[in-house]
C-alpha positions as CSV (number, residue, x, y, z in Angstrom):
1,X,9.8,-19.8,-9.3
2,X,6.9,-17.8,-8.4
3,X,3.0,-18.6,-8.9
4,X,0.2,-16.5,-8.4
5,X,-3.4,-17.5,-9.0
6,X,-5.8,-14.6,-9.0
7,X,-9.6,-15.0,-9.2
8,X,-12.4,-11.8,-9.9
9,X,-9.9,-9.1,-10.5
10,X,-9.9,-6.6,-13.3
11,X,-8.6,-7.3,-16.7
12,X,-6.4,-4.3,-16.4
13,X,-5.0,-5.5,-13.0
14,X,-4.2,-9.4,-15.1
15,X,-2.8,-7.4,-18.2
16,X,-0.2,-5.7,-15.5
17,X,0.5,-9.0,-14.0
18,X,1.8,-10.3,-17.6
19,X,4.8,-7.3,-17.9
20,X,6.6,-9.3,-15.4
21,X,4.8,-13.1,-15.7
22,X,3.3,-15.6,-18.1
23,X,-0.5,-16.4,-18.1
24,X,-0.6,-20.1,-19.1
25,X,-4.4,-20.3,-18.0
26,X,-6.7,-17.4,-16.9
27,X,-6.1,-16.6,-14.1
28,X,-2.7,-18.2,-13.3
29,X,0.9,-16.5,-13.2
30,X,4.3,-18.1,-13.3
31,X,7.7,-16.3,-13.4
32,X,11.0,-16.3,-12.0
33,X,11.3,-13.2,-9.7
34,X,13.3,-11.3,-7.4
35,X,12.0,-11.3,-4.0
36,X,11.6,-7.3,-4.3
37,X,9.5,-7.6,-7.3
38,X,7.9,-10.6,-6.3
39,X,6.9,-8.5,-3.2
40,X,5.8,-5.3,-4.6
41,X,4.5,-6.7,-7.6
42,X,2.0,-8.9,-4.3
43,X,1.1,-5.5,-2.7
44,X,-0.1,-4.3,-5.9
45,X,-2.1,-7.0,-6.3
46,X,-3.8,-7.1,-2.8
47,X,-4.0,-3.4,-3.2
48,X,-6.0,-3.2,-6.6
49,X,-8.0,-6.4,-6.5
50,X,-11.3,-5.2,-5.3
51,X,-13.5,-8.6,-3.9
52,X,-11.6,-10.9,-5.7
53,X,-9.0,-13.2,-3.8
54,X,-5.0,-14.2,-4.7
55,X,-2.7,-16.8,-3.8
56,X,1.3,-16.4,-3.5
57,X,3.6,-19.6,-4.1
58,X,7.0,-19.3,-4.0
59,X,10.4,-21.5,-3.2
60,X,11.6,-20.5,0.6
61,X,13.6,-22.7,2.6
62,X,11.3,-24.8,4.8
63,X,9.9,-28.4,4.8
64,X,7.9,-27.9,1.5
65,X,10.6,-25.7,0.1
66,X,8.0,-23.2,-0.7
67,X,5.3,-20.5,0.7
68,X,1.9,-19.6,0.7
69,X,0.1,-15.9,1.0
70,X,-3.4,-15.9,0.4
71,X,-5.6,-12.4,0.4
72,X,-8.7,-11.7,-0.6
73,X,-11.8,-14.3,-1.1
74,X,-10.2,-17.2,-3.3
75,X,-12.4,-20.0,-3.9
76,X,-9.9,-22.5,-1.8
77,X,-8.5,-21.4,1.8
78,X,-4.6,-22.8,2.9
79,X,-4.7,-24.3,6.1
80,X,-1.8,-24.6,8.2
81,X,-1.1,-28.2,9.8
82,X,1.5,-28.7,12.8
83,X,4.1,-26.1,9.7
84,X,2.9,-28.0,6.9
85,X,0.6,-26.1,4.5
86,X,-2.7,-27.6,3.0
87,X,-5.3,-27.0,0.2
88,X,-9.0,-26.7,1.9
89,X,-11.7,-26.7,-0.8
90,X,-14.9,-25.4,0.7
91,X,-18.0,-28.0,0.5
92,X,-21.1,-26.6,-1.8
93,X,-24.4,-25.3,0.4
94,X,-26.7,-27.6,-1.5
C-alpha cells in the first residue's frame, strides 16, 4: 500500500497522480504500487510540485512496517524519535 498526501500543487500534477492512484479526498493518494513506480512516480512529484509540499507512506520492513519521505513545505513535519517516526503539527503564530 502506498499513500501520498500532497498539498499546493497544480491540478495537472493531481490529475497525473490519479493514472496510477485513487483520490479519496483532495489531496490524498492511495494505491498498491511497485516500488519502481512508486519511486518514479515520487520524483515526479518532488520534481513538478513548485512550493507546495508531499508526503510518502509506504509498507517497508521495520518497527512500524512502513516509511516516511517528506519534500517540499507540507503543513505537518515527521520527526524521527530514537527509529520511530512521529507526526509534528506546527503551533499557530497568534
Amino acid at each position: 500500500m502506498v499513500i501520498m498526501i500532497v498539498e499546493r500543487i497544480a491540478p495537472g500534477l493531481r490529475g497525473e497522480m490519479t493514472r496510477w492512484m485513487l483520490e479519496p479526498k483532495t489531496g490524498v493518494f492511495v494505491g498498491t504500487l511497485s516500488a519502481m513506480v512508486r519511486d518514479r512516480l515520487w520524483e515526479r512529484v518532488c520534481q513538478k510540485m513548485g512550493d507546495g509540499g508531499a508526503i510518502l507512506i509506504y509498507n517497508t520492513d521495520n518497527e512500524q512496517g512502513f516509511a516516511i519521505k517528506v519534500e517540499g513545505n507540507p503543513s505537518r513535519c515527521i520527526v524521527d524519535f530514537e527509529g520511530i517516526s512521529l507526526v509534528r503539527i506546527p503551533q499557530l503564530q497568534t
